[in-house]
C-alpha positions as CSV (number, residue, x, y, z in Angstrom):
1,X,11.8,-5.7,-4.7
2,X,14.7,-3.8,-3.7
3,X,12.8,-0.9,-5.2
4,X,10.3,-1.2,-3.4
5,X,12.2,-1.3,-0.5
6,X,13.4,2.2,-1.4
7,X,10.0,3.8,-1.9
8,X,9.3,2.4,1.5
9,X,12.2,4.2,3.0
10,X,11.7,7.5,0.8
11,X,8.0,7.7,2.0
12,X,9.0,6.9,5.8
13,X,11.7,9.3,6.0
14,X,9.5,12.2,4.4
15,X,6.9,11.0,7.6
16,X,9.3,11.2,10.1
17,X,10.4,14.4,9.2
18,X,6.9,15.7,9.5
19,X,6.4,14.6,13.4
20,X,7.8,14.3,16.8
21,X,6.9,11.1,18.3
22,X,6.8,8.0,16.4
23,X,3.4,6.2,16.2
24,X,3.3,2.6,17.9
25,X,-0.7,2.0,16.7
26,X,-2.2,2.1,13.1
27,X,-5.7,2.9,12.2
28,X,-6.9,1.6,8.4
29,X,-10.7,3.5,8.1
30,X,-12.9,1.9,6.0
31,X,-15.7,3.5,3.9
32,X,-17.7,6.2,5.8
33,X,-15.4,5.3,8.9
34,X,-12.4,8.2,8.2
35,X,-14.3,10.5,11.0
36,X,-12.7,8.6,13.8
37,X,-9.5,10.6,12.6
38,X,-10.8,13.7,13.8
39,X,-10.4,12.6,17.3
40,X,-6.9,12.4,17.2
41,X,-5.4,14.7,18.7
42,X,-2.1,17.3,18.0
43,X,-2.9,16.2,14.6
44,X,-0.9,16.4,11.6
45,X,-2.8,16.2,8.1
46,X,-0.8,14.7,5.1
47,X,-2.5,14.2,2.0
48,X,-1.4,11.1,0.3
49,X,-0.3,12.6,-2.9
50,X,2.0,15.0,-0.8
51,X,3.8,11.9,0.2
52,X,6.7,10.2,-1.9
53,X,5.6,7.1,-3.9
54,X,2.4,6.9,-2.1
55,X,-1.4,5.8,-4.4
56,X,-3.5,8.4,-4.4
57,X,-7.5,7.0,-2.5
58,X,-10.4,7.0,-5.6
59,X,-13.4,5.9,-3.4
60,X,-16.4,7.8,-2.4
61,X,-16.1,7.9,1.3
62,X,-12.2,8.0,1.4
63,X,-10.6,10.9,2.2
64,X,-7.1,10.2,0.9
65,X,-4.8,11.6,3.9
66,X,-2.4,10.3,6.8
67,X,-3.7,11.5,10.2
68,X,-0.7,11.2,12.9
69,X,-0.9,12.6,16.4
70,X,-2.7,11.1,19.7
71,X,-5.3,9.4,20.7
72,X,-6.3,8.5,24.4
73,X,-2.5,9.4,25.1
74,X,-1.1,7.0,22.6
75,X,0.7,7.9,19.4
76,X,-1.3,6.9,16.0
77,X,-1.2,7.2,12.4
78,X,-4.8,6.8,10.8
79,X,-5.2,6.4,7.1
80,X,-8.2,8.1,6.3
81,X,-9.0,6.1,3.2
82,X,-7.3,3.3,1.7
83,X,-6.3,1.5,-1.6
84,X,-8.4,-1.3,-3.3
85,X,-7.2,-3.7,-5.4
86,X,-10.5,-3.6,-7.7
87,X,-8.9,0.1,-8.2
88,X,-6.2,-1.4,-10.6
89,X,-3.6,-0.8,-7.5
90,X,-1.2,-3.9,-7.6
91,X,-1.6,-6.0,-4.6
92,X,2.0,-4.2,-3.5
93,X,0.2,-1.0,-3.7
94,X,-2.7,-1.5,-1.8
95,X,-0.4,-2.4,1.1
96,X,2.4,-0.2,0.6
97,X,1.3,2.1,3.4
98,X,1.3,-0.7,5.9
99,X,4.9,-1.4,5.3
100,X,5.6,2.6,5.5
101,X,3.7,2.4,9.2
102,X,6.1,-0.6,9.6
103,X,9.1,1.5,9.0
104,X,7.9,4.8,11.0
105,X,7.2,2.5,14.4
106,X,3.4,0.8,14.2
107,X,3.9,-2.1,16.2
108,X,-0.3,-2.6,16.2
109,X,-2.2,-2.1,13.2
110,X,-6.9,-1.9,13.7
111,X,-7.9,-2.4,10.3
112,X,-11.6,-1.7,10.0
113,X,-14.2,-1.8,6.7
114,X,-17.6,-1.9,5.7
115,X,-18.8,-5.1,4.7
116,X,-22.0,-7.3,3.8
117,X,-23.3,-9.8,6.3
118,X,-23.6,-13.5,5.1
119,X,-24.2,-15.0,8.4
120,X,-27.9,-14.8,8.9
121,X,-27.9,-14.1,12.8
122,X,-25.8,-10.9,11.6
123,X,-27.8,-7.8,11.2
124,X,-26.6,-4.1,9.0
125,X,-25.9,-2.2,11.7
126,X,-23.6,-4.3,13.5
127,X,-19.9,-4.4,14.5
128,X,-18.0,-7.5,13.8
129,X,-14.9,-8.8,15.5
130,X,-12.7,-10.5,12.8
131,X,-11.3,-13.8,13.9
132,X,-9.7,-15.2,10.3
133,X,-10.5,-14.5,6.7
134,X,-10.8,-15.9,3.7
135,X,-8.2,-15.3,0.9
136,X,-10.5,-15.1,-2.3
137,X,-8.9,-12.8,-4.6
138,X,-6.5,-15.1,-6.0
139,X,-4.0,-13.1,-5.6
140,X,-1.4,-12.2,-2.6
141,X,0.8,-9.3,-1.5
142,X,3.8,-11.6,-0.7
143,X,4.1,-12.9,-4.3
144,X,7.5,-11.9,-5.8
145,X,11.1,-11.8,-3.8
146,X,10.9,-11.7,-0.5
147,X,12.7,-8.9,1.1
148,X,14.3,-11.0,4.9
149,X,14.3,-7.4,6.9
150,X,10.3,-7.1,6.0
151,X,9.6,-11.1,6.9
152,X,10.0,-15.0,6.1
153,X,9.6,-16.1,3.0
154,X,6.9,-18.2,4.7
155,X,4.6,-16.3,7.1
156,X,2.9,-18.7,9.3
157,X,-1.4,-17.0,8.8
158,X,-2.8,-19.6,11.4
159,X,-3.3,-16.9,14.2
160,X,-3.6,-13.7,11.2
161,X,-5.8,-11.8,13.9
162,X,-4.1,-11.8,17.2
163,X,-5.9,-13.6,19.7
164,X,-5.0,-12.2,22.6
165,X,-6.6,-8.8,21.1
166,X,-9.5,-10.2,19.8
167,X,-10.5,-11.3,23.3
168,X,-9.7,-7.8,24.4
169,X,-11.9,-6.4,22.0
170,X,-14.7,-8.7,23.2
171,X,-14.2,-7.8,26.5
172,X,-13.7,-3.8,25.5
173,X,-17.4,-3.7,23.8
174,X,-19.3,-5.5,26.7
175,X,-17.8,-3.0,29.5
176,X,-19.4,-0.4,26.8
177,X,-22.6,-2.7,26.3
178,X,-21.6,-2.5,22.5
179,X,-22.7,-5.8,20.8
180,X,-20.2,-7.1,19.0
181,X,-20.4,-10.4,16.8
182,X,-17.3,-12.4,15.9
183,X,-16.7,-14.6,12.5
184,X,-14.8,-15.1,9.5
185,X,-13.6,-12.3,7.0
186,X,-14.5,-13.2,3.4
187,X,-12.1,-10.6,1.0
188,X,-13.2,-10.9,-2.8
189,X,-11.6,-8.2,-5.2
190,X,-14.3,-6.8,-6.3
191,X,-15.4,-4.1,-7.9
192,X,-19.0,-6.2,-8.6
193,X,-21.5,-7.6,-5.7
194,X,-21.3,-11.2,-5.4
195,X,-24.0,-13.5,-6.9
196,X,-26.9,-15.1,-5.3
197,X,-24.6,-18.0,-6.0
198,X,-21.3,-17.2,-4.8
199,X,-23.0,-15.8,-1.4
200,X,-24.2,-19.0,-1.0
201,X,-20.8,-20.4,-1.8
202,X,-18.9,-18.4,0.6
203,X,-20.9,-18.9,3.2
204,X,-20.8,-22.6,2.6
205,X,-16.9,-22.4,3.1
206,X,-16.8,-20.9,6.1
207,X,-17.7,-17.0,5.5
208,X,-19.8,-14.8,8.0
209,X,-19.0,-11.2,6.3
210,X,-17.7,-10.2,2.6
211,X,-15.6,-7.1,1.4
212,X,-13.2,-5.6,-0.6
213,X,-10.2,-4.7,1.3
214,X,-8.1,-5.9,5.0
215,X,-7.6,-9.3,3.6
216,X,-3.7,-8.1,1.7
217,X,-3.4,-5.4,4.6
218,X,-3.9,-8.2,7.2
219,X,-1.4,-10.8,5.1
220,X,1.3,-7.8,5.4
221,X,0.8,-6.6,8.7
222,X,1.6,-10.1,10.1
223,X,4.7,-11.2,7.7
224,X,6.1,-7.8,9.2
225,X,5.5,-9.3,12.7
226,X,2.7,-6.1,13.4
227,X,-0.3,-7.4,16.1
228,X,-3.4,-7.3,14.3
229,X,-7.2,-6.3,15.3
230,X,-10.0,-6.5,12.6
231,X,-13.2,-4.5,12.9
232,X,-15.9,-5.2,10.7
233,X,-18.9,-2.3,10.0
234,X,-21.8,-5.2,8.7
235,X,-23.4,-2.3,6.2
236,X,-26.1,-4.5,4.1
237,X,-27.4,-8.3,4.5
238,X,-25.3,-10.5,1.6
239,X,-28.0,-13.6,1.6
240,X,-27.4,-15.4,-1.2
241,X,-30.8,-16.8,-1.0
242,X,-32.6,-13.2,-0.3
243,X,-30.0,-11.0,-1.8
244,X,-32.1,-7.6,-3.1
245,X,-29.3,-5.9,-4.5
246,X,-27.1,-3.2,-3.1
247,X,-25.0,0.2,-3.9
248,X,-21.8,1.9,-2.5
249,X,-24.1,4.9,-1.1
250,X,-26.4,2.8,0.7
251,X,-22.9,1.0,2.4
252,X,-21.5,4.7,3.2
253,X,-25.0,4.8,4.7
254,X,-24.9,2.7,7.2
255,X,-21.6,3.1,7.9
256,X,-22.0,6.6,9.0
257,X,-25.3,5.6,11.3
258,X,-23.2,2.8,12.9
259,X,-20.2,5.6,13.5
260,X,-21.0,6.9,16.8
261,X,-20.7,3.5,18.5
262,X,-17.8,2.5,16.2
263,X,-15.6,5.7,17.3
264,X,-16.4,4.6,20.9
265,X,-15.0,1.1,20.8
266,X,-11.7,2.0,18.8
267,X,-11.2,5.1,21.2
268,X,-11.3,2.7,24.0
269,X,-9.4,0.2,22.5
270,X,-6.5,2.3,21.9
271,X,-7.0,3.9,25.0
272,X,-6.5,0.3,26.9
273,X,-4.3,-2.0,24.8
274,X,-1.3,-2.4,25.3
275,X,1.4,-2.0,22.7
């Protein structure tokens, strides 16, 4: 762990010697989302593979650099693609850029994804206010020696999204008439589609929306005491009892009609919250 610890440090250091003002928010885009890192402004462009000890993004629809500059006045980072664990990253990898936005400043972190909808009132197309998840990947980011300057060796989850925010959010998308939905995060590995069967099963349990990623970003984010917002982008109905199949294009798909609105909300989130 101490290693890590290092590699943390390295990569924050190299960060901080590329910008002038330290970031306070963090934006984690999600598949066919990254365009919302255009609109930050003064921007610096680092590719992650320029970075010290940073995983390199594999995904269609990631574009694999760190976008730091403003936005609406306030100081961000963006990450313009993210890691997966379904992309043999260890669960430390995936989230080893939230620590490094730890270390540089990020007091606020807006993780967004593409996801399917399970809940049947949902509909592809809408935007989803996360207000808990589901842990189903069997694995987590904490496992191993716990490092006291990063967090407890017990992080209390029980308010992982913070509420005070996701009220905010609410309140942000109806003074844009932006309908928003709220419900349960669902975060499987991947790299497969669920089953008819484990839809069903998830759903059962307590699911409204099912992806691939936030879920270790989220568990980070909060043992390093970082506020929280989760945006869902619900790309494709995930019935169990109606499921018709789906691919990755068809996600990026509806992810980029659903952009324009999407862009709007987080603009004006960062724009009002308060950090």
């Amino acid at each position: 762990m101490e290693n890590i610890r290092e590699k943390v440090k390295q990569s924050a250091e190299y960060l901080l010697g590329k910008i002038k003002n330290k970031p306070a928010i963090g934006l984690i885009l999600g598949s066919g989302l990254g365009e919302l890192a255009n609109e930050i402004e003064e921007a610096v462009h680092i590719p992650y593979e320029q970075i010290p000890n940073f995983p390199v993004s594999t995904v269609e629809g990631h574009a694999g650099q760190l976008v730091i500059g403003t936005l609406h006045g306030k100081n961000v980072v963006a990450m313009q693609g993210r890691f997966h664990y379904y992309e043999g990253y260890t669960m430390q990898e995936v989230t080893f850029p939230v620590r490094v936005m730890k270390e540089i400043g990020v007091e606020l972190i807006v993780v967004t994804n593409a996801c399917g909808g399970m809940n049947k009132n949902f509909a592809p197309g809408d935007l989803m206010i996360i207000t808990d998840h589901l842990n189903m990947t069997g694995d987590n980011p904490l496992i191993g020696p716990n490092v006291e300057e990063w967090g407890p060796r017990f992080p209390d989850m029980s308010h992982a999204y913070t509420p005070e925010l996701v009220e905010f959010v609410e309140e942000t998308a109806n003074r844009l008439d932006i309908k928003v939905q709220k419900g349960v995060y669902a975060g499987i590995t991947g790299p497969t589609y669920m089953t008819g069967a484990e839809l069903i099963m998830l759903r059962n349990l307590g699911g409204d929306v099912i992806g691939m990623s936030t879920v270790p970003e989220v568990i980070v984010a909060r043992h390093a005491g970082m506020k929280v917002i989760g945006i869902s982008c619900i790309t494709d109905m995930a019935i169990g009892e109606e499921i018709a199949g789906i691919t990755h294009e068809e996600v990026v798909a509806v992810a980029n009609k659903t952009k324009p609105k999407f862009i709007k909300l987080v603009k004006e989130i960062v724009a009002n919250v308060n950090v």
